[in-house]
C-alpha positions as CSV (number, residue, x, y, z in Angstrom):
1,X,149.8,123.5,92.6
2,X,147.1,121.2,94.1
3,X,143.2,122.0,93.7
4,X,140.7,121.3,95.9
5,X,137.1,121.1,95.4
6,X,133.5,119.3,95.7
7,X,133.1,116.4,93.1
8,X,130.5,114.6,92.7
9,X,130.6,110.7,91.1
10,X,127.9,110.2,88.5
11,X,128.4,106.1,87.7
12,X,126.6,104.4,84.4
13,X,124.1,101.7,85.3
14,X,126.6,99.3,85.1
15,X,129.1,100.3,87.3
16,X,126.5,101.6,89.6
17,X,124.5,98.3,90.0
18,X,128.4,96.7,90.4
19,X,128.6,99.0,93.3
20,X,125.5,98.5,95.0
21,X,126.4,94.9,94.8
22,X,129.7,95.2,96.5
23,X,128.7,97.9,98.5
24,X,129.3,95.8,102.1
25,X,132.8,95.5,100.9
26,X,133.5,98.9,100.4
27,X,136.2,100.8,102.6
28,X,134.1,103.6,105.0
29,X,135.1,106.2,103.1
30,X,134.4,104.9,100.0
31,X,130.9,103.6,101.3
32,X,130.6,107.1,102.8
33,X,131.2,109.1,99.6
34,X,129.4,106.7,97.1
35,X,125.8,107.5,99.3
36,X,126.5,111.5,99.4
37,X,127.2,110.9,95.8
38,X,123.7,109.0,95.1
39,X,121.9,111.3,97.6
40,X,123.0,114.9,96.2
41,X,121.8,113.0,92.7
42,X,118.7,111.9,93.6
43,X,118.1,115.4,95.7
44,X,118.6,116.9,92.5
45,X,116.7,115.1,90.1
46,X,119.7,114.3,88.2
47,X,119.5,110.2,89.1
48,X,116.3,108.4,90.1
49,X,115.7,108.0,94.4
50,X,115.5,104.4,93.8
51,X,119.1,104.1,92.9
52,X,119.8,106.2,96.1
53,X,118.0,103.6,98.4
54,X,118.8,100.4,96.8
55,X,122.8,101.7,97.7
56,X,121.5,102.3,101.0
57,X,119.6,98.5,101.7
58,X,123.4,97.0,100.3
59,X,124.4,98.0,103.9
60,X,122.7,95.1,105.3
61,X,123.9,94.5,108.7
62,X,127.4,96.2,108.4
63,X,128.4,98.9,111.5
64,X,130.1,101.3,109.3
65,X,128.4,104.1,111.6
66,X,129.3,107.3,109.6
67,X,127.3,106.0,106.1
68,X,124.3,104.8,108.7
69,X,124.4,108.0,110.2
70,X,124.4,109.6,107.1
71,X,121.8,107.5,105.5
72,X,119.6,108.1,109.1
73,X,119.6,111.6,108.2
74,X,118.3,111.1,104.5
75,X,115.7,108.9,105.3
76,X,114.6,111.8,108.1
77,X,114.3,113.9,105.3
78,X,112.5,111.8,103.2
79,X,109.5,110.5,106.0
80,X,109.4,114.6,106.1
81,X,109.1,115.0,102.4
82,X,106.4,112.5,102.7
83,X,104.2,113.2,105.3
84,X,100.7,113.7,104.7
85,X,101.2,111.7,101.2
86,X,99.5,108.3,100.6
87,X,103.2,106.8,100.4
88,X,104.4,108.1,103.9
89,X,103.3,104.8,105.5
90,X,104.7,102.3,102.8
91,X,108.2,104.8,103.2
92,X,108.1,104.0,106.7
93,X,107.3,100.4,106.9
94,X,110.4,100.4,104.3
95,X,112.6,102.1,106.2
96,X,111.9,100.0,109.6
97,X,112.8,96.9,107.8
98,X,115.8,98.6,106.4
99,X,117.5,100.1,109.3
100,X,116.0,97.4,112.0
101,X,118.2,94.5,112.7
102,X,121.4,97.0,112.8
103,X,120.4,98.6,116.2
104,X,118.7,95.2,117.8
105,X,120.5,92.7,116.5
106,X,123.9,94.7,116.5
107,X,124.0,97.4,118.7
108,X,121.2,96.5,121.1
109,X,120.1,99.3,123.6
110,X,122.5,99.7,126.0
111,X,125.5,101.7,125.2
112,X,128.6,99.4,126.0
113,X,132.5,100.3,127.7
114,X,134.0,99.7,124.1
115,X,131.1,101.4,122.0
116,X,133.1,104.7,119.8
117,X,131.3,108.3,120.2
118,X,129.7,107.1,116.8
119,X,128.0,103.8,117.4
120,X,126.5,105.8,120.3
121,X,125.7,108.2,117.7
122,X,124.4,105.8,115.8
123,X,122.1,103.7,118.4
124,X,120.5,107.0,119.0
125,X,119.7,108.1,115.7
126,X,118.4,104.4,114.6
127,X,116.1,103.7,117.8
128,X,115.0,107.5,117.8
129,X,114.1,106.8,113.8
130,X,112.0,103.4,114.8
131,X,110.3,104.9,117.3
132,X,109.2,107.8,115.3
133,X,108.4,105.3,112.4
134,X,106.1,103.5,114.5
135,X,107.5,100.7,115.6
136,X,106.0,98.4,117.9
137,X,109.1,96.8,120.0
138,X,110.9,99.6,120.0
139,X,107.8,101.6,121.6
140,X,107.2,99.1,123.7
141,X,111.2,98.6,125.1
142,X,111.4,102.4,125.6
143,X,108.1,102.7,126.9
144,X,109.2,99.6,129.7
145,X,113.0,101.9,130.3
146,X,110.9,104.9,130.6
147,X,108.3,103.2,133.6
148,X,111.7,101.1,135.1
149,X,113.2,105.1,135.2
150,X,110.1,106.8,136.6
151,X,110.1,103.7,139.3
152,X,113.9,103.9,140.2
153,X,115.4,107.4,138.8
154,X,118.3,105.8,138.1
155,X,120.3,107.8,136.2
156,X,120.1,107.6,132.0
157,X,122.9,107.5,129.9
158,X,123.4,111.1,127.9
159,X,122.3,109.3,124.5
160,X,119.0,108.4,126.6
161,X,118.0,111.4,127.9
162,X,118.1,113.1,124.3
């Protein structure tokens, strides 16, 4: 009779660091379940946090939109975890640099004909997270949409208006 159950993957250092290498060439799922994996670890004390994001900067520039998503909502929870701490600014200058060229160089702003439910997920999460984390372009471009909208009222697209 077949079991099911929650598992969780905790890889030596080698195998690890062979992973984070190769991580772009991952299937989704696989991608997917090796960042749960590191984040439930890390969350737990079990493996250190650095192992956690030096998985998630091996995603580089790749659009697989359920381990951004994912990833989006750890790095949420970290800028919370620091806030108010001297690191909260060095956290967010990291995390800008990690997540920016996917949703401006990628995805851009606009959400386009062919785009899945998830890269519109995705657009949304990554520009929300920029512009919370300070970012100066992305202010800037959704401060310009924002006056072009109060100008015209042309209608937003849902992921906009959120």
């Amino acid at each position: 009779m077949p079991t099911r159950g929650l598992y969780r993957v905790r890889y030596d250092a080698a195998t690890l660091a062979v992973n984070t290498r190769d991580f772009a060439k991952l299937a989704d799922y696989g991608s997917l379940a090796l960042l749960d994996d590191q984040w439930a670890l890390a969350r737990n004390g079990r493996e250190p946090l650095e192992n956690y994001l030096k998985l998630a900067g091996a995603m580089g520039a790749s659009l697989d939109a359920h381990a951004w998503i994912r990833s989006s909502m750890c790095w949420r929870s970290l800028e919370t975890d620091e806030v108010g701490t001297p690191g909260h600014e060095r956290f967010t200058a990291y995390a800008r640099a990690l997540i920016k060229p996917v949703p401006l160089i990628k995805l851009g702003w606009s959400p386009r004909a062919d785009d899945s439910p998830a890269i519109n997920e995705l657009r949304h999460k990554l520009l929300s997270n920029l512009g919370a984390w300070g970012d100066p372009e992305v202010s800037a471009e959704a401060q310009r949409r924002f006056a072009l909208f109060s100008r015209t009222q042309r209608r937003l697209p849902p992921m906009t208006r959120r």
